[in-house]
N, CA and C atoms of all chains as a GROMACS GRO file, in nm:
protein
  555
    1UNK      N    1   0.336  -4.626  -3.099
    1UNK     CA    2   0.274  -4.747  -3.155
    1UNK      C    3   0.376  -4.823  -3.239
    2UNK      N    4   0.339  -4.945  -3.244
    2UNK     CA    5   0.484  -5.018  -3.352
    2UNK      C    6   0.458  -4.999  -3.468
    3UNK      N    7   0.334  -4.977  -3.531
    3UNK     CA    8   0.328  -4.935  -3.686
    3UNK      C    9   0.390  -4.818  -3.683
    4UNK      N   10   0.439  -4.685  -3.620
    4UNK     CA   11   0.501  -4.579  -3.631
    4UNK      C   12   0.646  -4.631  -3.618
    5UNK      N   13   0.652  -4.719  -3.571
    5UNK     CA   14   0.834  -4.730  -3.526
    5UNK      C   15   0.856  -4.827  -3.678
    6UNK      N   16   0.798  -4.927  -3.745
    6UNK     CA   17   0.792  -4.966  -3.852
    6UNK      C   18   0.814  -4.916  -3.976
    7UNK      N   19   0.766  -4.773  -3.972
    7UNK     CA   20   0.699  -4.686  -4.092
    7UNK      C   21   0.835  -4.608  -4.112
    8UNK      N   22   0.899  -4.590  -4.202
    8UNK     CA   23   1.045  -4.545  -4.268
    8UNK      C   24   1.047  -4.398  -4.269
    9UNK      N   25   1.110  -4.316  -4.253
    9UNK     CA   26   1.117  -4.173  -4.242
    9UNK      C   27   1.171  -4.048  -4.353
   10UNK      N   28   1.044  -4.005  -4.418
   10UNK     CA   29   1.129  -3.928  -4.511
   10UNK      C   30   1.277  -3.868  -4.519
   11UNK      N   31   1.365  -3.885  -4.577
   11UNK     CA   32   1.510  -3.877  -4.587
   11UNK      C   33   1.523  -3.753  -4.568
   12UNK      N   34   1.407  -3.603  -4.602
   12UNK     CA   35   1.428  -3.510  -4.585
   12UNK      C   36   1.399  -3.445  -4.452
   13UNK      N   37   1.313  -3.524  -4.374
   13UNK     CA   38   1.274  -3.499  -4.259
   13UNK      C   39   1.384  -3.564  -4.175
   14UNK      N   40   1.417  -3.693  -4.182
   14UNK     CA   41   1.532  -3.706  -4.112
   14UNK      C   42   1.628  -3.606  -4.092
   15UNK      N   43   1.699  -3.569  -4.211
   15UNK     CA   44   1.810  -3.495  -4.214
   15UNK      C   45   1.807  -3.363  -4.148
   16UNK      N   46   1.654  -3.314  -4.178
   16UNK     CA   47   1.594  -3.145  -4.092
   16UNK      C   48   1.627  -3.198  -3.971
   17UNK      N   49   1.592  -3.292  -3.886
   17UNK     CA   50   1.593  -3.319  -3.767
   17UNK      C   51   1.758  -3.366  -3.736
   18UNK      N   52   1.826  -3.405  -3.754
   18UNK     CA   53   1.944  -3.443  -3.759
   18UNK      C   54   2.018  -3.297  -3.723
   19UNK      N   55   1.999  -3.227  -3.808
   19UNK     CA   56   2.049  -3.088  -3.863
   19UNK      C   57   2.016  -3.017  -3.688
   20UNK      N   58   1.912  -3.028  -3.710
   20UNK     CA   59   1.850  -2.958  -3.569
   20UNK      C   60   1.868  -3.006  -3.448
   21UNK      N   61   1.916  -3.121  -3.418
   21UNK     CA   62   1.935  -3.235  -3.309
   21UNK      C   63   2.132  -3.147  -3.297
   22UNK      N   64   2.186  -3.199  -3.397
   22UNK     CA   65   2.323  -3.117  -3.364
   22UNK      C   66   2.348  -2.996  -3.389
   23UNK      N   67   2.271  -2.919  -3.406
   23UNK     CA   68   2.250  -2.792  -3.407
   23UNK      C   69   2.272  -2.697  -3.203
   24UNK      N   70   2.164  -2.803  -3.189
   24UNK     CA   71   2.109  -2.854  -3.080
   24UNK      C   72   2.236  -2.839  -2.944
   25UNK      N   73   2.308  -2.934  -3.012
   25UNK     CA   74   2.417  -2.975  -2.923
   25UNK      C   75   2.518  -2.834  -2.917
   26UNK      N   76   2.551  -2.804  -3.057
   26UNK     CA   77   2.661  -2.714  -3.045
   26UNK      C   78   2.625  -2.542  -2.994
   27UNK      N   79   2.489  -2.552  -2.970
   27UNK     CA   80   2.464  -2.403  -2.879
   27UNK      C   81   2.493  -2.420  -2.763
   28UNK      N   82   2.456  -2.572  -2.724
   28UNK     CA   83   2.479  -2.653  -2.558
   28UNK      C   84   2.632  -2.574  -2.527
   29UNK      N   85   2.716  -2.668  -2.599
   29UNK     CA   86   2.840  -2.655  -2.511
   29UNK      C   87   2.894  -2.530  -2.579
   30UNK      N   88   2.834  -2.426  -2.635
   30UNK     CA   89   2.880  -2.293  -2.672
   30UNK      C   90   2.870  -2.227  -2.525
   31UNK      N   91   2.734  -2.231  -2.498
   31UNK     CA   92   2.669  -2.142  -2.365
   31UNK      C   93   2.703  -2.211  -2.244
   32UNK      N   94   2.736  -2.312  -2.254
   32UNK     CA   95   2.833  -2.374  -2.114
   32UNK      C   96   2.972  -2.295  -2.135
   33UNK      N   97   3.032  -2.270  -2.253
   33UNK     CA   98   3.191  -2.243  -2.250
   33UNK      C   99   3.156  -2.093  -2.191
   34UNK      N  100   3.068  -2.029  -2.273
   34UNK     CA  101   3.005  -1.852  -2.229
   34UNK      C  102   3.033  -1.873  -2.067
   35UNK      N  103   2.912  -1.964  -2.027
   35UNK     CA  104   2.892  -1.942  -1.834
   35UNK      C  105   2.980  -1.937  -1.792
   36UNK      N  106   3.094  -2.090  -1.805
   36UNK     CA  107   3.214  -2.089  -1.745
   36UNK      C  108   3.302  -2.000  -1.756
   37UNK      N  109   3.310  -1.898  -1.821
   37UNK     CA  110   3.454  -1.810  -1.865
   37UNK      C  111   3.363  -1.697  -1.756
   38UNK      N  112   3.224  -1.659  -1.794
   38UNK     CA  113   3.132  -1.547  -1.723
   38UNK      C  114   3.172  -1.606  -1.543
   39UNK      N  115   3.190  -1.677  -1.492
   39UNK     CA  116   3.176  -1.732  -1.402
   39UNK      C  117   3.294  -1.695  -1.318
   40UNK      N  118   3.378  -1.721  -1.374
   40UNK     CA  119   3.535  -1.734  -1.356
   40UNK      C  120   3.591  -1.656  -1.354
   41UNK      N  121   3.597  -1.513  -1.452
   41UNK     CA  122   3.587  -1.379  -1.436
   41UNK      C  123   3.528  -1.283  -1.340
   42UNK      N  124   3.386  -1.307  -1.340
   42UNK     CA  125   3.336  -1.282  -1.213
   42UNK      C  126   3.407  -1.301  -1.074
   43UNK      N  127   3.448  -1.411  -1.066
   43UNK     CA  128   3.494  -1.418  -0.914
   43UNK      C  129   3.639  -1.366  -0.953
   44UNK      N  130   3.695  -1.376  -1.011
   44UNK     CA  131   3.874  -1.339  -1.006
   44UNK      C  132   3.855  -1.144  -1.010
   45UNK      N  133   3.769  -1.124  -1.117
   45UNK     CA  134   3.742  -1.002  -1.100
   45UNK      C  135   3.714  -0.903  -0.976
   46UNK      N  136   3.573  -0.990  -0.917
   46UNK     CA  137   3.516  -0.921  -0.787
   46UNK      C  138   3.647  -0.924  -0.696
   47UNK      N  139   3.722  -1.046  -0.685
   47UNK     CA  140   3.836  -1.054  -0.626
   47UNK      C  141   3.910  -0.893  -0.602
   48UNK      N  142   3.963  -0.943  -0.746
   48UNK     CA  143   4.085  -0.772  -0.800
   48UNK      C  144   4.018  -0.628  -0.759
   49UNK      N  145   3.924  -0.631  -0.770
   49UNK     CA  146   3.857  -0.490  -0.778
   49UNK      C  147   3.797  -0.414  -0.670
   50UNK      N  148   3.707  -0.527  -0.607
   50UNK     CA  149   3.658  -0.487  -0.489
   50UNK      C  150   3.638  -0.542  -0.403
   51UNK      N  151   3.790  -0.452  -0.332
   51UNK     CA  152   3.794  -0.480  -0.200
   51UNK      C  153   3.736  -0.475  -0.102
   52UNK      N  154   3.661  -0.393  -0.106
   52UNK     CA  155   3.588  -0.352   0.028
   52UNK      C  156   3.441  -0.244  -0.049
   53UNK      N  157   3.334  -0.358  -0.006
   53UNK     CA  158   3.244  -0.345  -0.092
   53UNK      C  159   3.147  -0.250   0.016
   54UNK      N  160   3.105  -0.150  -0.080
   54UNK     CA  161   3.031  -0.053  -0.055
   54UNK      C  162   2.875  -0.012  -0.058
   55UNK      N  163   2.829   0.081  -0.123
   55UNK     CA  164   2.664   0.051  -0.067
   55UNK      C  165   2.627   0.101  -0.240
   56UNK      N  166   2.728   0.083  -0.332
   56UNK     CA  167   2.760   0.090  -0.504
   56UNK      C  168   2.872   0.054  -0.533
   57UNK      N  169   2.861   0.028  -0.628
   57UNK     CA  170   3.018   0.003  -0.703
   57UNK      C  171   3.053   0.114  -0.756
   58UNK      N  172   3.168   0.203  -0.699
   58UNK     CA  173   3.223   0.316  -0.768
   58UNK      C  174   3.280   0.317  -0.894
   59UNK      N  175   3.303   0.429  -0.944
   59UNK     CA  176   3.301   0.424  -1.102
   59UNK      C  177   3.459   0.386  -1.128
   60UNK      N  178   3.571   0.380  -1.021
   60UNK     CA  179   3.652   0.332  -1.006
   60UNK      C  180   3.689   0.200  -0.994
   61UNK      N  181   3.562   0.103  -0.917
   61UNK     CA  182   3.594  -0.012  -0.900
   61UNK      C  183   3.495  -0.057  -1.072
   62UNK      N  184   3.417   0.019  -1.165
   62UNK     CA  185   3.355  -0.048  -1.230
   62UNK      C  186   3.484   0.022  -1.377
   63UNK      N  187   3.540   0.087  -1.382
   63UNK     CA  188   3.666   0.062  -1.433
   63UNK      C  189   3.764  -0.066  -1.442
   64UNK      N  190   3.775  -0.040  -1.337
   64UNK     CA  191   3.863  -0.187  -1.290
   64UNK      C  192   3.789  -0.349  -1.348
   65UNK      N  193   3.652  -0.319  -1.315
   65UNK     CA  194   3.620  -0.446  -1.332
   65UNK      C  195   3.600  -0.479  -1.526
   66UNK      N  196   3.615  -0.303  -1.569
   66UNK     CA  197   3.584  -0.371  -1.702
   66UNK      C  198   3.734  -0.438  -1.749
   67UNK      N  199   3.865  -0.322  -1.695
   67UNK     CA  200   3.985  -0.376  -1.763
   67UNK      C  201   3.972  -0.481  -1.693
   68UNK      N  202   3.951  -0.588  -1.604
   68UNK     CA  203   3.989  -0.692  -1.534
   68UNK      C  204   3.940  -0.785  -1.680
   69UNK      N  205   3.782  -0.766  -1.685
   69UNK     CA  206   3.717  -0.881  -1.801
   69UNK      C  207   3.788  -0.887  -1.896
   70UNK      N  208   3.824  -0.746  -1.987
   70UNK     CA  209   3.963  -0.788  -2.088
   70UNK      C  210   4.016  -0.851  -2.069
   71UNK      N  211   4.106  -0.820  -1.954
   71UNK     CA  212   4.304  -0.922  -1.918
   71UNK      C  213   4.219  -1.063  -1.893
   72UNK      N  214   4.100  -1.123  -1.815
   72UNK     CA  215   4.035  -1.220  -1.854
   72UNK      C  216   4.044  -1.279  -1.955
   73UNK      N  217   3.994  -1.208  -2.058
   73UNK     CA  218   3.949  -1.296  -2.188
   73UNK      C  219   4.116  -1.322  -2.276
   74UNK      N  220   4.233  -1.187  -2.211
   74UNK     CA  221   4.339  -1.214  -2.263
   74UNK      C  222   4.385  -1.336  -2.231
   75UNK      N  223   4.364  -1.371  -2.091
   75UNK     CA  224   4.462  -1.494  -2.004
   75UNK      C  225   4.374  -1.620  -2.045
   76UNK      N  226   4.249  -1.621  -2.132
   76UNK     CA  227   4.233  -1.743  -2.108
   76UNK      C  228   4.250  -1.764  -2.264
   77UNK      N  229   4.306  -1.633  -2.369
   77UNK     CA  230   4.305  -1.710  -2.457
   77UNK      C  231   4.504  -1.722  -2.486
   78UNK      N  232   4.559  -1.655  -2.402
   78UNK     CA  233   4.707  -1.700  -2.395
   78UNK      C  234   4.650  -1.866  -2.365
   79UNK      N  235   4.614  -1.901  -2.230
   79UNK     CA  236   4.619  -2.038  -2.210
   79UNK      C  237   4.563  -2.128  -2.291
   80UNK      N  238   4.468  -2.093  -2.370
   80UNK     CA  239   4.408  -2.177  -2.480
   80UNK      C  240   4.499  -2.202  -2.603
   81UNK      N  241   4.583  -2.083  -2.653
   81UNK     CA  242   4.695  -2.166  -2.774
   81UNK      C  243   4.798  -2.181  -2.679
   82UNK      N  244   4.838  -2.139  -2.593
   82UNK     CA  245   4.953  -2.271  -2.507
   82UNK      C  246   4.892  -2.385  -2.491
   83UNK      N  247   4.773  -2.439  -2.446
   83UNK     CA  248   4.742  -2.572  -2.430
   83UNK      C  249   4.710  -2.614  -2.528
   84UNK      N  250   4.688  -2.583  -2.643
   84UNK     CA  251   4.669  -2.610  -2.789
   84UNK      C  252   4.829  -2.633  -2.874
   85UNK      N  253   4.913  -2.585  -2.878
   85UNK     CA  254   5.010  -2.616  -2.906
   85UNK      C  255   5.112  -2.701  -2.845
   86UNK      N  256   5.062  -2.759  -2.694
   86UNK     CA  257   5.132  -2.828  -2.624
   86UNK      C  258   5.059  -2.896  -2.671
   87UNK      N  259   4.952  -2.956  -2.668
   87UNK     CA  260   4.864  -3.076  -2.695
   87UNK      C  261   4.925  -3.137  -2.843
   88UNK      N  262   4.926  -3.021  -2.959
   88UNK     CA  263   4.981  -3.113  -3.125
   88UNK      C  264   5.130  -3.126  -3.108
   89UNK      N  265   5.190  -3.058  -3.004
   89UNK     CA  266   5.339  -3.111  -2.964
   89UNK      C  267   5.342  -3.280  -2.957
   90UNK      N  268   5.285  -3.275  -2.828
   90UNK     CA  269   5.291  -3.431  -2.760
   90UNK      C  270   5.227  -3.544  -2.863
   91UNK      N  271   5.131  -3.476  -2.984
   91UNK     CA  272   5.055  -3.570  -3.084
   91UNK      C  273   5.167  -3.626  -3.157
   92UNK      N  274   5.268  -3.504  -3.239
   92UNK     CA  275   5.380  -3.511  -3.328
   92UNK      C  276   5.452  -3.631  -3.251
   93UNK      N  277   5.532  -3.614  -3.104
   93UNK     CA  278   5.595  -3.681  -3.058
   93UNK      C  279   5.575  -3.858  -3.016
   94UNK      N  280   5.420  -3.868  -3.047
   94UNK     CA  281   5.378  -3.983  -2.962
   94UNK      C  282   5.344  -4.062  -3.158
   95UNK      N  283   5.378  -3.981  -3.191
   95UNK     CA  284   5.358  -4.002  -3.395
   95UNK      C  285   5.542  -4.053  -3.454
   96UNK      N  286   5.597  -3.945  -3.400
   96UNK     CA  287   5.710  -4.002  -3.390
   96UNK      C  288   5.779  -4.152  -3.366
   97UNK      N  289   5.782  -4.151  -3.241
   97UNK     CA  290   5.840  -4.242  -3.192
   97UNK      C  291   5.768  -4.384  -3.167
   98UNK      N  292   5.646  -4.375  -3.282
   98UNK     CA  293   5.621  -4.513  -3.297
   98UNK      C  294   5.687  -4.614  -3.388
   99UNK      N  295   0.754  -2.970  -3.889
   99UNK     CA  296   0.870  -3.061  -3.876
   99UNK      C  297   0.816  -3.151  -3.734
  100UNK      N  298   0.838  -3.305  -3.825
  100UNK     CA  299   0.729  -3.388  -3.813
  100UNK      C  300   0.834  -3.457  -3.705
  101UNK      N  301   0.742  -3.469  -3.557
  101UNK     CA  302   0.817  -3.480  -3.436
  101UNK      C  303   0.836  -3.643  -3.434
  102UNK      N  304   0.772  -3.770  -3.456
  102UNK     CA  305   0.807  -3.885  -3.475
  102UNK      C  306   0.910  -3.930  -3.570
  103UNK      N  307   1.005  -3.878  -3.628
  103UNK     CA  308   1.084  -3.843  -3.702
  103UNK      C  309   1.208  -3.991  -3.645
  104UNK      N  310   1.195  -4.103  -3.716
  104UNK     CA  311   1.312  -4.164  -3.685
  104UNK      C  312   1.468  -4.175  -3.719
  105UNK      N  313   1.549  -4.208  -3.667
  105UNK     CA  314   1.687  -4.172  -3.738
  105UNK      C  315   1.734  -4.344  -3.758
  106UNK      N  316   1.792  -4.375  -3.887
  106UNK     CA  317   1.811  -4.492  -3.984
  106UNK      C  318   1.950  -4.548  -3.897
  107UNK      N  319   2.008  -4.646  -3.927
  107UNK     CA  320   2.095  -4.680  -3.848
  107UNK      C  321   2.219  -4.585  -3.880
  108UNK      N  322   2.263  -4.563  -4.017
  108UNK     CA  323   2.374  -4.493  -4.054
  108UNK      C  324   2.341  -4.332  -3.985
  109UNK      N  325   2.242  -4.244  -3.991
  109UNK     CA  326   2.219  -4.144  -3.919
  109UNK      C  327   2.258  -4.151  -3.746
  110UNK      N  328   2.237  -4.274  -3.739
  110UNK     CA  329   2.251  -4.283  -3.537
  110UNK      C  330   2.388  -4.298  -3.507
  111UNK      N  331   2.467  -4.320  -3.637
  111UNK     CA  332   2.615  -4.364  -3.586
  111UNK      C  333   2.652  -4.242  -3.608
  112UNK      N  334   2.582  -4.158  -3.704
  112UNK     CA  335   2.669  -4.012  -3.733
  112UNK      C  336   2.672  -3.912  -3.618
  113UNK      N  337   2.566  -3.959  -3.565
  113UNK     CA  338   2.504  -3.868  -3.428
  113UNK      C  339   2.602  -3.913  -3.291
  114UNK      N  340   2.595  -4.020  -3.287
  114UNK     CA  341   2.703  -4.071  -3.196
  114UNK      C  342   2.837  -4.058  -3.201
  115UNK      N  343   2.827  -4.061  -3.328
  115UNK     CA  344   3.025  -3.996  -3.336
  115UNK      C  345   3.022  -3.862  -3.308
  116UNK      N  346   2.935  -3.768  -3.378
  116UNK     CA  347   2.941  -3.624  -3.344
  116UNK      C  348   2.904  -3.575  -3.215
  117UNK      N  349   2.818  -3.638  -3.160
  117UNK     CA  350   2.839  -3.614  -2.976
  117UNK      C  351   2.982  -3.667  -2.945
  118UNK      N  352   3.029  -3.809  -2.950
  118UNK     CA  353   3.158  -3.780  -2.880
  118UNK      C  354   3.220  -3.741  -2.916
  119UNK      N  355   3.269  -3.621  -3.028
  119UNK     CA  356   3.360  -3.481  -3.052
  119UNK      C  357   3.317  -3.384  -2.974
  120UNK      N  358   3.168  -3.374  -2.994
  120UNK     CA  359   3.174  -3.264  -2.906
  120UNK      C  360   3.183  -3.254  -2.767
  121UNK      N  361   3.160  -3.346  -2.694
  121UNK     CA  362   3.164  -3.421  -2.597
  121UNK      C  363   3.335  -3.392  -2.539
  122UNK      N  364   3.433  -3.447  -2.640
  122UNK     CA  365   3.584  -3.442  -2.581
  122UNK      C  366   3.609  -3.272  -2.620
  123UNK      N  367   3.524  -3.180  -2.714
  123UNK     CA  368   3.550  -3.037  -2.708
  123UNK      C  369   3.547  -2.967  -2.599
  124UNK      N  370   3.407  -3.029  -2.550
  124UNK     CA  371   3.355  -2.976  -2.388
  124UNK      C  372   3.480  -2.963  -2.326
  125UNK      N  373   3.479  -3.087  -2.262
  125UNK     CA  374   3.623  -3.165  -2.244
  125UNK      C  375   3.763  -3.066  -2.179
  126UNK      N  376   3.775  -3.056  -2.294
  126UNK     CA  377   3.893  -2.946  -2.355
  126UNK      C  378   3.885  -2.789  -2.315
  127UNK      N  379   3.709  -2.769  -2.341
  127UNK     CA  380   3.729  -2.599  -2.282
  127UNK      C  381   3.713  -2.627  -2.126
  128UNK      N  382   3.641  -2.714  -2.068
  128UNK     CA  383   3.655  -2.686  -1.898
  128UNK      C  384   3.835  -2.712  -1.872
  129UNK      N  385   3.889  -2.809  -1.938
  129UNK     CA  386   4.026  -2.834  -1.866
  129UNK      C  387   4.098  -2.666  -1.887
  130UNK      N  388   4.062  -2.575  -2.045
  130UNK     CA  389   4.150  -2.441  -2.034
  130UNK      C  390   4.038  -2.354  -1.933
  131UNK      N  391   3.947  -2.378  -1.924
  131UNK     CA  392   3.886  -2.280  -1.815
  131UNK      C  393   3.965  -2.326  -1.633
  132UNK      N  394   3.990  -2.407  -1.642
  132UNK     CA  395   4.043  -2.496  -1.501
  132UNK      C  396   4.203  -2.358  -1.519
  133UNK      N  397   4.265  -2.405  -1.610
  133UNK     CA  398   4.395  -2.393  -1.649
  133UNK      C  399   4.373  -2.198  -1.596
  134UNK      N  400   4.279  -2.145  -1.667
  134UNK     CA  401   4.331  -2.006  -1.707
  134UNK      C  402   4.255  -1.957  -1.498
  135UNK      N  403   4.191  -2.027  -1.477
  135UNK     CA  404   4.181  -2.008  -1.316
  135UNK      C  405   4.310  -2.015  -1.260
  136UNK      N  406   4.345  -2.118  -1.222
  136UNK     CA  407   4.491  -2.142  -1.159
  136UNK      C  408   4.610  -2.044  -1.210
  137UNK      N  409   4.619  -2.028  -1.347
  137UNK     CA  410   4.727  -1.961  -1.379
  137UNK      C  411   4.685  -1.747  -1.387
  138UNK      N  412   4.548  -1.737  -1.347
  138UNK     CA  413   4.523  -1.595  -1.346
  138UNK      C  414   4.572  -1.585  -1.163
  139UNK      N  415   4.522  -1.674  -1.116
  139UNK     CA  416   4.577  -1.668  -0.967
  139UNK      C  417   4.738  -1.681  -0.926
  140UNK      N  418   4.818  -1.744  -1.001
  140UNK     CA  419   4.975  -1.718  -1.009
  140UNK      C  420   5.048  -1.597  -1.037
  141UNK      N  421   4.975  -1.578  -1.179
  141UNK     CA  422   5.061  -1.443  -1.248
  141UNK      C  423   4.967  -1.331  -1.281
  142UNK      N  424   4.864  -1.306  -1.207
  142UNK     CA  425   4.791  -1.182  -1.213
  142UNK      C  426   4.760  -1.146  -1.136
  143UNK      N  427   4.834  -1.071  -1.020
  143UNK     CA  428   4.820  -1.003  -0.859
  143UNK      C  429   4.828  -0.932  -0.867
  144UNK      N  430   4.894  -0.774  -0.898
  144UNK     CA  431   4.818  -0.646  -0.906
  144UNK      C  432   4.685  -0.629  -0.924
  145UNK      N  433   4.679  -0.490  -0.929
  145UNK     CA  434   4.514  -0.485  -1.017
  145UNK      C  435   4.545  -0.436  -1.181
  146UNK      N  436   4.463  -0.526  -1.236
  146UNK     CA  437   4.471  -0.535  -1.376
  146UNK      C  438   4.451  -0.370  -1.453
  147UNK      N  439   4.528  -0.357  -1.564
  147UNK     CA  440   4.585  -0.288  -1.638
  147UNK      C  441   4.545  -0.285  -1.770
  148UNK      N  442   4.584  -0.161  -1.837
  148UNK     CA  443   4.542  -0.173  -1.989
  148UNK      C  444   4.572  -0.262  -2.102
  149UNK      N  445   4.697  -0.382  -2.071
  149UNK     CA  446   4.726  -0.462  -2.110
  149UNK      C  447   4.816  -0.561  -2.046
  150UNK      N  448   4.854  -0.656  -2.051
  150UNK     CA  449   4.926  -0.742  -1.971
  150UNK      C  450   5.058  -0.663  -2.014
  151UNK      N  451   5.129  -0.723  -1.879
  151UNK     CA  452   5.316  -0.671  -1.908
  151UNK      C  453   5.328  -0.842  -2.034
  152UNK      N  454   5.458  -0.822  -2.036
  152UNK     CA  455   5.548  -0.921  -2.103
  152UNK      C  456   5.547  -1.047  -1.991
  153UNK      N  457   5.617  -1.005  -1.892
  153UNK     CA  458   5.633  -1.079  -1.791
  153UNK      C  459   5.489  -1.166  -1.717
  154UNK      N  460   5.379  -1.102  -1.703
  154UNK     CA  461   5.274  -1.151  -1.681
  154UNK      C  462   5.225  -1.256  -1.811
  155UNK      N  463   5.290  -1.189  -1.937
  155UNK     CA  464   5.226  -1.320  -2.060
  155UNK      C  465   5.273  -1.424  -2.067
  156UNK      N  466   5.437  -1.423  -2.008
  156UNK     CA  467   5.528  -1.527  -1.996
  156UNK      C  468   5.495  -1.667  -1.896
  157UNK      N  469   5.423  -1.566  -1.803
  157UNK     CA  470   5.426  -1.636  -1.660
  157UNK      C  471   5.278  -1.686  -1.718
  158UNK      N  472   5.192  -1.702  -1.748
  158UNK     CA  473   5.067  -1.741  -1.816
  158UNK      C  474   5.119  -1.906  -1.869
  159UNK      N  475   5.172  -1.836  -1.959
  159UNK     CA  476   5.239  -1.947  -2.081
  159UNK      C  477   5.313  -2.022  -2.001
  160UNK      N  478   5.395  -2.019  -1.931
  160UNK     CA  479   5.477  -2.094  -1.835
  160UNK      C  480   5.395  -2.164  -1.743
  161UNK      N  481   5.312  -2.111  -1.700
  161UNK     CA  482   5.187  -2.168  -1.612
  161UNK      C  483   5.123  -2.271  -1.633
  162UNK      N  484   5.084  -2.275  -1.788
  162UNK     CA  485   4.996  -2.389  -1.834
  162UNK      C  486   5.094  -2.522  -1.886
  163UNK      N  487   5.233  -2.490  -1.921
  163UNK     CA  488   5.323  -2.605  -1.950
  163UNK      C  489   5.394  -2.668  -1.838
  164UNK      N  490   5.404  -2.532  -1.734
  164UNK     CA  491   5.458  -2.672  -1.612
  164UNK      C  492   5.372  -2.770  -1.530
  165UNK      N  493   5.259  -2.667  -1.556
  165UNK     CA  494   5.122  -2.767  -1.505
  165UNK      C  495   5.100  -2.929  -1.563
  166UNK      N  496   5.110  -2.922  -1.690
  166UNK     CA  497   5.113  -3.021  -1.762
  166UNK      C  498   5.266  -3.121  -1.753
  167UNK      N  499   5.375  -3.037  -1.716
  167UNK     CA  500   5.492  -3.115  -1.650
  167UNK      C  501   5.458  -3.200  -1.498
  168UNK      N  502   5.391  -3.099  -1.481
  168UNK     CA  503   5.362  -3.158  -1.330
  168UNK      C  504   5.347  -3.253  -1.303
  169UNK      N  505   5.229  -3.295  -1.415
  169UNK     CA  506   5.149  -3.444  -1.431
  169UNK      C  507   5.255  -3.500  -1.487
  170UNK      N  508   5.299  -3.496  -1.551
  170UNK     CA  509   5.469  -3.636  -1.616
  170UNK      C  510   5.488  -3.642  -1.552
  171UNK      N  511   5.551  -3.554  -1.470
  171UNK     CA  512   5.642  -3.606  -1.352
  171UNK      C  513   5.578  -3.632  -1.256
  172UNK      N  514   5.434  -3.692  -1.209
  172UNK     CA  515   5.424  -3.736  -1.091
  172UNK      C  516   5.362  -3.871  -1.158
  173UNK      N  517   5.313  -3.886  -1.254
  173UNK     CA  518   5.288  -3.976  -1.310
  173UNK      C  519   5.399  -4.074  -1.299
  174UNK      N  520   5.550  -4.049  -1.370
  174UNK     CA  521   5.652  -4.107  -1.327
  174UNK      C  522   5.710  -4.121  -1.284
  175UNK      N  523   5.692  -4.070  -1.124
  175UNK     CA  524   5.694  -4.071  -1.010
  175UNK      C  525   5.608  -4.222  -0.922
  176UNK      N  526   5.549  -4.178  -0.928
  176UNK     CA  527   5.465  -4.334  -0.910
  176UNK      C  528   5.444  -4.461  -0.957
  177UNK      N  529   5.498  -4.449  -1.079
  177UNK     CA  530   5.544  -4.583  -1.136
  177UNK      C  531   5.636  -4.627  -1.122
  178UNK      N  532   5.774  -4.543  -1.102
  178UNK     CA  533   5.885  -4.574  -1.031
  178UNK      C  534   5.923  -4.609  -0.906
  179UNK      N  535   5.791  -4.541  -0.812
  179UNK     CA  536   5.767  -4.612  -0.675
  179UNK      C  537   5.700  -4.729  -0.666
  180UNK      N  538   5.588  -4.746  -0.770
  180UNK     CA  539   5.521  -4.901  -0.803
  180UNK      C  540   5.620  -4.989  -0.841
  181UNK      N  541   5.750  -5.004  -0.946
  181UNK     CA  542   5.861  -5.052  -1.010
  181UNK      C  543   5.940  -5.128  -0.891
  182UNK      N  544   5.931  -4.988  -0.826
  182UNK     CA  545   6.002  -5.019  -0.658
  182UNK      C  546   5.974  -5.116  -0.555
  183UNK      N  547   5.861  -5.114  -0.542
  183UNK     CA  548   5.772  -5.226  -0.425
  183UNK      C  549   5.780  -5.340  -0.507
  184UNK      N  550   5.778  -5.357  -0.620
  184UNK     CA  551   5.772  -5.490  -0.688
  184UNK      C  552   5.901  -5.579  -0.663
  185UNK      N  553   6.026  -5.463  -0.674
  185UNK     CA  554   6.116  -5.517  -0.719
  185UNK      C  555   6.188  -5.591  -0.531
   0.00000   0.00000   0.00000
């Protein structure tokens, strides 16, 4: 109704909702970053481990697949401060040479 | 918590700026999720181990900066061929 869109909004209720609106957001792209890494592992893993899939996963290939998820989470966080430190490289440089 | 709840103009700009941070964060983790795909497929072909060698951490790290060379140089690659047809 337009008397509701008219009518001014307690400052404290705003802000609860505000709070909760980006609250909101930052579980979003938390549990998108979760899937994608879960995702990605998964297949590079199933890759490495098992080759030739059976009628179980032997306690050999479920070895494998746990060290695989480690060296996973190792390689993507090597690549995360390499691309993080290349990135404030090129900032410094493009700061520089203005 | 009262669901008609409007947001004031200065609240809508705060909201809008803070989506597009988080927005270019997103951003940022799919491009290292892209990155740590491509570069687990370069330098991680055995079957994985109790810890990476040296050489496998190197080749990681090396992975994600020539990648990013890659793009300079084809970037200026093509402008130098655009430079070219002009000239």
């Amino acid at each position: 109704m337009m008397t509701d869109f008219l009518k001014s909004s307690a400052p404290t209720d705003m802000n609860a909702k505000k709070e909760a609106v980006m609250n909101a957001v930052r579980n979003e792209i938390a549990l998108t970053n979760a899937q994608q890494l879960m995702n990605s592992a998964n297949e590079k893993c199933y890759k490495a481990c098992v080759t030739k899939p059976g009628t179980s996963l032997s306690s050999g290939e479920q070895t494998c697949l746990s060290r695989c998820l480690d060296r996973y989470m190792d390689a993507f966080n090597i690549v995360r401060r390499t691309y993080m430190t290349r990135l404030s490289k090129e900032r410094m440089e493009d700061q520089a040479s203005v | 918590m009262d669901t008609n709840v409007k947001f004031d103009d200065a609240t809508q700009k705060e909201l809008a700026s803070f989506l597009e941070k988080q927005q270019a964060e997103a951003r940022l983790h799919s491009t290292i999720h892209n990155f740590t795909g491509i570069c687990w497929d370069k330098c991680v072909t055995g079957t994985p181990s109790t810890r990476f060698s040296r050489s496998e951490e190197s080749c990681l790290s090396n992975c994600v900066d020539r990648f990013l060379d890659t793009s300079l140089f084809m970037v200026k690659r093509i402008e130098e061929q655009r430079a070219a047809l002009e000239n």
